[in-house]
Steps between C-alpha positions, in 0.01 A plus 500: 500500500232765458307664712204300593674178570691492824803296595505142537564480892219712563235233338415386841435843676278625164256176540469552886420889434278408211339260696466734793364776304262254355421417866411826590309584198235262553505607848443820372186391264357328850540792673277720184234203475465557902468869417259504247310254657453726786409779302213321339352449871603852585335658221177244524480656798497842451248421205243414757577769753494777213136358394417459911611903530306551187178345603529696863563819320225470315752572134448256322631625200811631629577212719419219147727695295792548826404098567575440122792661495644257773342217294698615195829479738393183636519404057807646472666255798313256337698526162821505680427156699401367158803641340684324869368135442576564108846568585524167793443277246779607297315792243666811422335814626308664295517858387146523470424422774674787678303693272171349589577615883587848374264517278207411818616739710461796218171368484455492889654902507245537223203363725666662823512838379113588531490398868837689633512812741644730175331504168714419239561756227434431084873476490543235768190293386667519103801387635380165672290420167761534283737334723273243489404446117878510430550211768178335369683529122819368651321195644351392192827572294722300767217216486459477132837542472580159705147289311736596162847375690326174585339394182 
């Protein structure tokens, strides 16, 4: 008998665990639709209270670019309820995708970093752009990469 397989009498106890653990993995994928379904409304919300506290601050610079940065979050969630539904109707998850939501919120730190209480240094704004051309190289490698796997 090897390993993986285990004995005979215990057939009946592996389904209802198996069956169980499926059980409470849907639960669980309920439980992160209800979650990121919330966070869209949350941060819808805060989109239009960071453009009300822009308008009444009379920034409107600094509040579009603090307002966009919540809009690129609100993409990123987004993604990850696409990736969600994907994954409900029986898809795998996709790599990319991750990468996609990583990828945003570089670009979010990126957009972010003008409008913060400390100025970022050369070395901090370097880092962020190259952190995010490497992720943007990744992407298209892991995507082309799949187009080749499926033809």
């Amino acid at each position: 008998m090897s390993q993986d397989q285990l004995p005979k009498e215990f057939a009946p106890l592996n389904r209802l665990a198996i069956k169980a653990m499926l059980w409470l993995n849907g639960f669980a994928h309920i439980i992160i639709g209800l979650a990121l379904a919330t966070s869209v409304i949350m941060f819808t919300w805060l989109f239009f209270k960071d453009v009300q506290q822009a308008a009444n601050a009379h920034n409107l610079v600094h509040g579009f670019l603090h307002a966009l940065g919540t809009l690129m979050l609100l993409w990123s969630i987004s993604a990850l309820i696409s990736a969600e539904i994907r994954y409900l109707q029986g898809s795998k998850l996709l790599v990319e995708t991750f990468i996609e939501v990583v990828l945003v919120l570089f670009l979010r730190k990126l957009i972010v970093m003008p409008v913060q209480d400390a100025s970022p240094t050369f070395e901090e704004i370097g880092m962020w752009v190259g952190g995010a051309f490497m992720l943007g190289v990744i992407y298209v490698l892991i995507s082309w990469g799949q187009k080749q796997s499926q033809e």
